[in-house]
PyMOL Python script that loads the backbone (N, CA, C, O; Angstrom):
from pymol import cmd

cmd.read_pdbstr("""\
ATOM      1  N   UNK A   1     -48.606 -53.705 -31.471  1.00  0.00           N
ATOM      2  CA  UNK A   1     -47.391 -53.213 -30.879  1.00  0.00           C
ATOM      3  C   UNK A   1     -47.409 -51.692 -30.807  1.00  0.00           C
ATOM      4  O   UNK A   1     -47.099 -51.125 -29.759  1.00  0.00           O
ATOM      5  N   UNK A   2     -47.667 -51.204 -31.599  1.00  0.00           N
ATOM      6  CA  UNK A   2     -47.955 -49.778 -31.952  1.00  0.00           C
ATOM      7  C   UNK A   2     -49.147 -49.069 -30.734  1.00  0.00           C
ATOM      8  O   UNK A   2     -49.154 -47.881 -30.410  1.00  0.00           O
ATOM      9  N   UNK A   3     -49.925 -49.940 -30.296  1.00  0.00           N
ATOM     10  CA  UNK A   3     -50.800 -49.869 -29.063  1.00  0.00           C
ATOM     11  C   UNK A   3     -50.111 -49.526 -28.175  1.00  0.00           C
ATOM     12  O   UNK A   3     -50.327 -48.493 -27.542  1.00  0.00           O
ATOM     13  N   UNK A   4     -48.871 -50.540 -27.882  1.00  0.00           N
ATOM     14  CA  UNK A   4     -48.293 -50.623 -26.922  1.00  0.00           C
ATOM     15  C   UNK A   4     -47.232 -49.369 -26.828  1.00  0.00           C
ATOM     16  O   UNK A   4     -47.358 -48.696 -25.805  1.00  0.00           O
ATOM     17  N   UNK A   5     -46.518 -49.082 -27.467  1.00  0.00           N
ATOM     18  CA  UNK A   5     -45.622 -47.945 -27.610  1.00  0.00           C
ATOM     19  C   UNK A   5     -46.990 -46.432 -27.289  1.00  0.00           C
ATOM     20  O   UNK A   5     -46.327 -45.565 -26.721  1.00  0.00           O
ATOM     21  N   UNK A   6     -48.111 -46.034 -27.408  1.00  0.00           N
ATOM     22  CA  UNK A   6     -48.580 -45.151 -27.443  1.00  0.00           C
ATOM     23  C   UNK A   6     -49.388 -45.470 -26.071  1.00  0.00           C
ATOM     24  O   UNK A   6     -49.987 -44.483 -25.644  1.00  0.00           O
ATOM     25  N   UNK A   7     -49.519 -46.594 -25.329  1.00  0.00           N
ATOM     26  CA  UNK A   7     -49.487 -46.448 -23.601  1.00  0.00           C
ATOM     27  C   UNK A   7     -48.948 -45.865 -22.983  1.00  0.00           C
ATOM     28  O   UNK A   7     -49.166 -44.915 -22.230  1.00  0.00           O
ATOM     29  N   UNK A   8     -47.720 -46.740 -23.438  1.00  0.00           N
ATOM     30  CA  UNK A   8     -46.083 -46.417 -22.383  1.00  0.00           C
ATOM     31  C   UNK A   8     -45.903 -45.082 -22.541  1.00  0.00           C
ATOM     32  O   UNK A   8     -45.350 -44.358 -21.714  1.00  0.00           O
ATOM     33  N   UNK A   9     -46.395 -44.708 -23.674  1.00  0.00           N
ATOM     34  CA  UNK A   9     -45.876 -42.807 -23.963  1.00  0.00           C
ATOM     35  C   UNK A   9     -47.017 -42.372 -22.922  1.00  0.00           C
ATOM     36  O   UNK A   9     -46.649 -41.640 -22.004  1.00  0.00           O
ATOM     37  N   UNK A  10     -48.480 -42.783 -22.977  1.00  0.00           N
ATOM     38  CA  UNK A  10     -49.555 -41.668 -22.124  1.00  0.00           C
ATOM     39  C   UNK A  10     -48.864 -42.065 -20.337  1.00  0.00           C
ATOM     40  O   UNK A  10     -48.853 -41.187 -19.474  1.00  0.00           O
ATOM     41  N   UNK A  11     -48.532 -42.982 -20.163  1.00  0.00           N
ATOM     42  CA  UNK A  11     -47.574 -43.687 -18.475  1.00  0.00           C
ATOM     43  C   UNK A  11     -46.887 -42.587 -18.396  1.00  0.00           C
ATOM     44  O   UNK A  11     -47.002 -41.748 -17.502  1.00  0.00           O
ATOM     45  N   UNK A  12     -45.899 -42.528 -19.637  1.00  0.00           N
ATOM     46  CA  UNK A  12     -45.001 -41.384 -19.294  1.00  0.00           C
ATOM     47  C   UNK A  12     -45.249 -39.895 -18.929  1.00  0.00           C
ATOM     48  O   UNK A  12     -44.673 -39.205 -18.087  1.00  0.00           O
ATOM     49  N   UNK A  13     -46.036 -39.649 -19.597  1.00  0.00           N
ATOM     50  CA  UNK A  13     -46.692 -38.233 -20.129  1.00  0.00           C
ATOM     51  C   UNK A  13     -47.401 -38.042 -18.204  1.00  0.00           C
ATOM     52  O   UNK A  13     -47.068 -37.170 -17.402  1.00  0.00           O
ATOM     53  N   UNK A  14     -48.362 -39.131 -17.989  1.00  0.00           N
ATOM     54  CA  UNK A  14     -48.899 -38.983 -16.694  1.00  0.00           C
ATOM     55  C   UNK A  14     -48.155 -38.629 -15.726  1.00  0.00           C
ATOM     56  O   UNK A  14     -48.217 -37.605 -15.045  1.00  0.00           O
ATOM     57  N   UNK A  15     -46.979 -40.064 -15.638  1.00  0.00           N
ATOM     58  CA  UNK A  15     -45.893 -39.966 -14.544  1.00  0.00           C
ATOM     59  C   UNK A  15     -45.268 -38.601 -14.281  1.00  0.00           C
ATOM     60  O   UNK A  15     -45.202 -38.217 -13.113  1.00  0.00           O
ATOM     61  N   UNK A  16     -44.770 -37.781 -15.341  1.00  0.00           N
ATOM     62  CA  UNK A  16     -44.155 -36.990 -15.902  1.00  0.00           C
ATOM     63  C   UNK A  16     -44.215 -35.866 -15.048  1.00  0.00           C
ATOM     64  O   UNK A  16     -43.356 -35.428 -14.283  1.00  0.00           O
ATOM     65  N   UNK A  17     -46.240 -35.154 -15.480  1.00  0.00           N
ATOM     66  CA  UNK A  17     -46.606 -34.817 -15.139  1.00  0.00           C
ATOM     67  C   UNK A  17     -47.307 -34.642 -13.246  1.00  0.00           C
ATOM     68  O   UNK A  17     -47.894 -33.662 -12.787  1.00  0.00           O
ATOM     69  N   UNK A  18     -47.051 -35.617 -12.705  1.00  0.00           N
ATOM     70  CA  UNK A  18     -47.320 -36.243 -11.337  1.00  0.00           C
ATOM     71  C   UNK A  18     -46.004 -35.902 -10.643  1.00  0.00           C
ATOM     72  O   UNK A  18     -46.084 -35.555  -9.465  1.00  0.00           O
ATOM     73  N   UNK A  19     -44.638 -35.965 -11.300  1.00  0.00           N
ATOM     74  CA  UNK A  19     -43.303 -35.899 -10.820  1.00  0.00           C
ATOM     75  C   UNK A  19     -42.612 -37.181 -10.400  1.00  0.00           C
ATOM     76  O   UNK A  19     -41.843 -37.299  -9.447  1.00  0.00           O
ATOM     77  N   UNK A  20     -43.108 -38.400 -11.494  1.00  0.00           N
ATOM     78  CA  UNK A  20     -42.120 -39.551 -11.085  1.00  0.00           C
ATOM     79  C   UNK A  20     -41.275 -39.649 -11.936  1.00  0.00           C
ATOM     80  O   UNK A  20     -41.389 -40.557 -12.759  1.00  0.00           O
ATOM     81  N   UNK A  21     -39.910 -38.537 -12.016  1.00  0.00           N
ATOM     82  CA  UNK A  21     -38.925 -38.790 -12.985  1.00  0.00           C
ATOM     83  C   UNK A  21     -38.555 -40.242 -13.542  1.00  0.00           C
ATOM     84  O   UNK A  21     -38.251 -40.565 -14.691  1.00  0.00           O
ATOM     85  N   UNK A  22     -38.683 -41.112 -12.258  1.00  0.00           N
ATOM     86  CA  UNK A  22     -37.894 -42.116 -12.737  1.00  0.00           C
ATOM     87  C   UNK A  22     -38.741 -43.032 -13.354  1.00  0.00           C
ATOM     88  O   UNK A  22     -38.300 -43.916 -14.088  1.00  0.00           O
ATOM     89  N   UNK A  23     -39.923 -42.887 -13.110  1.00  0.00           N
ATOM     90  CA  UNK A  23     -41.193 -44.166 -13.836  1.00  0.00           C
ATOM     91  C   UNK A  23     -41.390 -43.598 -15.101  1.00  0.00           C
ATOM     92  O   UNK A  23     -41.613 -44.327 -16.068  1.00  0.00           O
ATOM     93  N   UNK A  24     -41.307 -41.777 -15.254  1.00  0.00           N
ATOM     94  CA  UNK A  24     -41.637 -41.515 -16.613  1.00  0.00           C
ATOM     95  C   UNK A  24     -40.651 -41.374 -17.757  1.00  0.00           C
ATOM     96  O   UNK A  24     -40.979 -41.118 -18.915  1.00  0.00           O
ATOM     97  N   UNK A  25     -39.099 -41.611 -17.217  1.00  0.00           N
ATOM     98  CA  UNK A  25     -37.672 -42.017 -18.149  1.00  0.00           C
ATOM     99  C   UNK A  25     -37.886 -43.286 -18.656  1.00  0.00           C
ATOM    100  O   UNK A  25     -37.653 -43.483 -19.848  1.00  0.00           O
ATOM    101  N   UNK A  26     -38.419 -44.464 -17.722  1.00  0.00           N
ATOM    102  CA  UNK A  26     -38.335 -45.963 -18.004  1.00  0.00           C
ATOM    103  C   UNK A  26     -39.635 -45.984 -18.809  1.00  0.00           C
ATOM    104  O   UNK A  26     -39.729 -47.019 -19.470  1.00  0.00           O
ATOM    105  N   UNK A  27     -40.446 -45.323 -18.917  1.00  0.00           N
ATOM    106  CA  UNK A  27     -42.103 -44.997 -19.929  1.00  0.00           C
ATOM    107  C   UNK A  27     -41.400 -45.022 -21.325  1.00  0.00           C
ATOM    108  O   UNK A  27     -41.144 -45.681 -22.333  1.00  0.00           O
ATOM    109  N   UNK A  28     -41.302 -44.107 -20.816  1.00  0.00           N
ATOM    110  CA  UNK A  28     -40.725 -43.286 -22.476  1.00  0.00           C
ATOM    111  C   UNK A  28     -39.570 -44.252 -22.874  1.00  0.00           C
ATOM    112  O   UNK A  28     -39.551 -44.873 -23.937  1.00  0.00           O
ATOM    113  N   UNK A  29     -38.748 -44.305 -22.051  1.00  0.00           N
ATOM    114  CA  UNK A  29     -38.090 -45.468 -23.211  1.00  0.00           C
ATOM    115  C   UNK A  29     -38.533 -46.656 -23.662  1.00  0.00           C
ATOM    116  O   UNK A  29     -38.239 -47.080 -24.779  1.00  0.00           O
ATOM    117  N   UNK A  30     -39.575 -47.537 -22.485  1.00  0.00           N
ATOM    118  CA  UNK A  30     -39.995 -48.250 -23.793  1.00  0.00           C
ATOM    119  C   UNK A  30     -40.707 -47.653 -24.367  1.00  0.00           C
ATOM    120  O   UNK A  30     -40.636 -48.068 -25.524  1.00  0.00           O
ATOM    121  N   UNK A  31     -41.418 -46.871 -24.301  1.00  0.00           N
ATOM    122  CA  UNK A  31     -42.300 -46.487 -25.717  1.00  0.00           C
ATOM    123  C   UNK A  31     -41.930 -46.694 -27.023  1.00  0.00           C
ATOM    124  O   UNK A  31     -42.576 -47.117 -27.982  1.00  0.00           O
ATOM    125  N   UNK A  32     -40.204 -46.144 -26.856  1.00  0.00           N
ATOM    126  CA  UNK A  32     -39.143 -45.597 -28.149  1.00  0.00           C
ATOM    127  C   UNK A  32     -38.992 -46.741 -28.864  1.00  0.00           C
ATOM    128  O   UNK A  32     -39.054 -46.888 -30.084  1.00  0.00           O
ATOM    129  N   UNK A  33     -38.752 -47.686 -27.850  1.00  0.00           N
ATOM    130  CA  UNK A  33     -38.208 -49.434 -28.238  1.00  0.00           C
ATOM    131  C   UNK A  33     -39.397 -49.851 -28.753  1.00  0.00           C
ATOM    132  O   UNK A  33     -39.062 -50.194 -29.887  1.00  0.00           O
ATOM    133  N   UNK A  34     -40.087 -49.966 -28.699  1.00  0.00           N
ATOM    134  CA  UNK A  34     -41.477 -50.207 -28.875  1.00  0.00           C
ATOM    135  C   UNK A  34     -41.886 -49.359 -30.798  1.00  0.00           C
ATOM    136  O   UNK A  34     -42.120 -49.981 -31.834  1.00  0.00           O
ATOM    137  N   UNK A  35     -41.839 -48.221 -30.648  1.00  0.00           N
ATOM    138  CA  UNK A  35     -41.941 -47.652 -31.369  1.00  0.00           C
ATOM    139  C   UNK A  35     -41.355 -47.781 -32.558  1.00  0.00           C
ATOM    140  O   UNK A  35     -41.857 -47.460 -33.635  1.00  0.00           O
ATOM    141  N   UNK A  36     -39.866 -48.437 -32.309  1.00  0.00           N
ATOM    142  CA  UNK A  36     -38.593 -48.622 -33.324  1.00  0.00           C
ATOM    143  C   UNK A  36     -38.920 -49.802 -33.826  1.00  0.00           C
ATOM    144  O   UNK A  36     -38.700 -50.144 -34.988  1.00  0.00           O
ATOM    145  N   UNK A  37     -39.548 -50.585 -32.829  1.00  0.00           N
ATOM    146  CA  UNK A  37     -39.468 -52.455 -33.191  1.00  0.00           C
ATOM    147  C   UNK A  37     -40.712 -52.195 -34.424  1.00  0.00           C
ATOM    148  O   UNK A  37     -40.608 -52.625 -35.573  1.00  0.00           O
ATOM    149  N   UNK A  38     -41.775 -51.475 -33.952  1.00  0.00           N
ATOM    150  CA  UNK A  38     -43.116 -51.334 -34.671  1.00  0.00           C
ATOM    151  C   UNK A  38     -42.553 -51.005 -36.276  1.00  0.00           C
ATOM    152  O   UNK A  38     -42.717 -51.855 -37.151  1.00  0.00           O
ATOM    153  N   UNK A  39     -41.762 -49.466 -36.623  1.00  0.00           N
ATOM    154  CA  UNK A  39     -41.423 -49.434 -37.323  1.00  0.00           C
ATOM    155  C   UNK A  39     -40.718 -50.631 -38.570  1.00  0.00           C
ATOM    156  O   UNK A  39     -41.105 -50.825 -39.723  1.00  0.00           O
ATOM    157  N   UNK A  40     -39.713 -51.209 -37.907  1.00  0.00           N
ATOM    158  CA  UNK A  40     -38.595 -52.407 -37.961  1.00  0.00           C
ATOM    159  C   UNK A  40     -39.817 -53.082 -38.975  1.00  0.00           C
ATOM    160  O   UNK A  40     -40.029 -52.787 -40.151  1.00  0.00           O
ATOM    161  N   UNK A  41     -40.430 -53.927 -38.260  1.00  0.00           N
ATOM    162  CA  UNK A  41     -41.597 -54.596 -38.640  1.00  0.00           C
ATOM    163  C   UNK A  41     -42.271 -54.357 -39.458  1.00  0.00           C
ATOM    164  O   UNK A  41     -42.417 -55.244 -40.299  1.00  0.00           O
ATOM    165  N   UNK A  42     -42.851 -53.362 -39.602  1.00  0.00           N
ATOM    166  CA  UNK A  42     -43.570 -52.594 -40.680  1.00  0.00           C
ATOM    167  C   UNK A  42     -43.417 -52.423 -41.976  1.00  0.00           C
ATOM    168  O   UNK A  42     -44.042 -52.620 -43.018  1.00  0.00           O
ATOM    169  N   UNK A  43     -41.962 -51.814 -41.457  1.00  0.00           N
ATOM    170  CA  UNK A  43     -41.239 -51.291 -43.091  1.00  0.00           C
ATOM    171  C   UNK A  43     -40.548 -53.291 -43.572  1.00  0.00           C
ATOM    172  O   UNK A  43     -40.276 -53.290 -44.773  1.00  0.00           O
ATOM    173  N   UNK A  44     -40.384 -54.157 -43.185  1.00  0.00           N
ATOM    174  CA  UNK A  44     -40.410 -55.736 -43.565  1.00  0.00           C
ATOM    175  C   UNK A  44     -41.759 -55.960 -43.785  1.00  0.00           C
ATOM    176  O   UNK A  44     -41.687 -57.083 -44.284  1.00  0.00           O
ATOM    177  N   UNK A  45     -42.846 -55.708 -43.766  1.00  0.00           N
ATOM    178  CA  UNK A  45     -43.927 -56.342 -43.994  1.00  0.00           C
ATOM    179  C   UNK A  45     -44.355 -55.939 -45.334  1.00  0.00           C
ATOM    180  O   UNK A  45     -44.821 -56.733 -46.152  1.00  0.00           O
ATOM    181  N   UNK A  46     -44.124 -54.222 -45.619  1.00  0.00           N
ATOM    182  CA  UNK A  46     -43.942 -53.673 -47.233  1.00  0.00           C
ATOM    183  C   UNK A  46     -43.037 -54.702 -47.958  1.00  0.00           C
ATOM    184  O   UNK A  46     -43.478 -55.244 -48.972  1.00  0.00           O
ATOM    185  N   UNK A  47     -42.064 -54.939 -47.598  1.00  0.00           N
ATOM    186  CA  UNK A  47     -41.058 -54.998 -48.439  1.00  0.00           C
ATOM    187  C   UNK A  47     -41.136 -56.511 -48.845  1.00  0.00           C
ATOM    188  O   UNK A  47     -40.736 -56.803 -49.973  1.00  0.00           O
ATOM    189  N   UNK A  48     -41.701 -57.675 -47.879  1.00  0.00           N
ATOM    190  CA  UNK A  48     -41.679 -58.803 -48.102  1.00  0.00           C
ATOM    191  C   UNK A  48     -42.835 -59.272 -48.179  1.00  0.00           C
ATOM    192  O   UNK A  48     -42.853 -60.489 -48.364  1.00  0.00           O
ATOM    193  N   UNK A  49     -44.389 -58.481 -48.068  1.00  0.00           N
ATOM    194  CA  UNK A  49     -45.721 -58.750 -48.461  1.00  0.00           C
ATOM    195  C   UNK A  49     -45.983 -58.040 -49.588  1.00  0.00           C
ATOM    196  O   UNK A  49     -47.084 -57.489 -49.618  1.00  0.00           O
ATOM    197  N   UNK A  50     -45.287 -57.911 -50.493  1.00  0.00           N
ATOM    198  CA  UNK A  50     -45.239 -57.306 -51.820  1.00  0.00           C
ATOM    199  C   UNK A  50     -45.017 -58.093 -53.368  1.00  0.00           C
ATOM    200  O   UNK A  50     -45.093 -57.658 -54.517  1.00  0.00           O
ATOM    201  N   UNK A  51     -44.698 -59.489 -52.794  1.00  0.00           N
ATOM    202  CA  UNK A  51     -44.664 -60.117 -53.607  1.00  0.00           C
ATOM    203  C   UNK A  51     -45.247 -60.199 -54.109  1.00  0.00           C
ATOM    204  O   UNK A  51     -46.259 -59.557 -53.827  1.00  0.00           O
ATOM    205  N   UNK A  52     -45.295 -61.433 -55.952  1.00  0.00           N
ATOM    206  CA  UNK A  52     -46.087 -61.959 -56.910  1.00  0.00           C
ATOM    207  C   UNK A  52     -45.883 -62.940 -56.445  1.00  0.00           C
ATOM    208  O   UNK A  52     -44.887 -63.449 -55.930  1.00  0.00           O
ATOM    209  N   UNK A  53     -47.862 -63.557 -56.800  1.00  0.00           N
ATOM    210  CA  UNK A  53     -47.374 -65.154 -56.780  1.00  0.00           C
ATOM    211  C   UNK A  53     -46.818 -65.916 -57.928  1.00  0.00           C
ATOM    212  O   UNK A  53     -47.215 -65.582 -59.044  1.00  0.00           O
ATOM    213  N   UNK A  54     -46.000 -66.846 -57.835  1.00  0.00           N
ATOM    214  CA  UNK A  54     -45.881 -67.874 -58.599  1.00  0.00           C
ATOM    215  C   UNK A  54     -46.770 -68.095 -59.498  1.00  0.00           C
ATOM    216  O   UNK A  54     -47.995 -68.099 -59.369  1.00  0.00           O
ATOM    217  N   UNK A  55     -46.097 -68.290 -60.477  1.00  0.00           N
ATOM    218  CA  UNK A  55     -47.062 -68.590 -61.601  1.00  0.00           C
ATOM    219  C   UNK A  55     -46.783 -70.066 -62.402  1.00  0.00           C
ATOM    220  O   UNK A  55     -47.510 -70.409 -63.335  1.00  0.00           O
TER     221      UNK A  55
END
""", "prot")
cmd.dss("prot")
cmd.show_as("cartoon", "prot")
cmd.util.cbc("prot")
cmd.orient("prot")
C-alpha cells in the first residue's frame, strides 16, 4: 500500500509539473488516503502482532 501512496505522489509531482492542476490535486490526494490507510494499518499491526502466545 505504501507503494501505492508513493506512485500517486510521483503522478502528482509529474502532472504538477506538466500543468495538469486537476490530475495532480486528485494524485496527491490519493496519495494522502493512501498514506493515512498505510499508517492506520501499521500502527494495528504493532499493536495487535505483539502478542504472547498462550501458554
Amino acid at each position: 500500500m505504501l507503494y501505492y501512496a508513493v506512485v500517486f505522489l510521483v503522478v502528482a509531482l509529474i502532472a504538477a509539473a506538466l500543468g495538469f492542476s486537476g490530475i495532480a490535486g486528485t494524485a496527491a490526494g490519493i496519495a494522502k488516503i493512501l498514506f493515512v490507510v498505510f499508517l492506520v494499518l501499521f500502527v494495528l499491526s504493532m499493536v495487535f502482532g505483539r502478542r504472547r502466545p498462550s501458554v
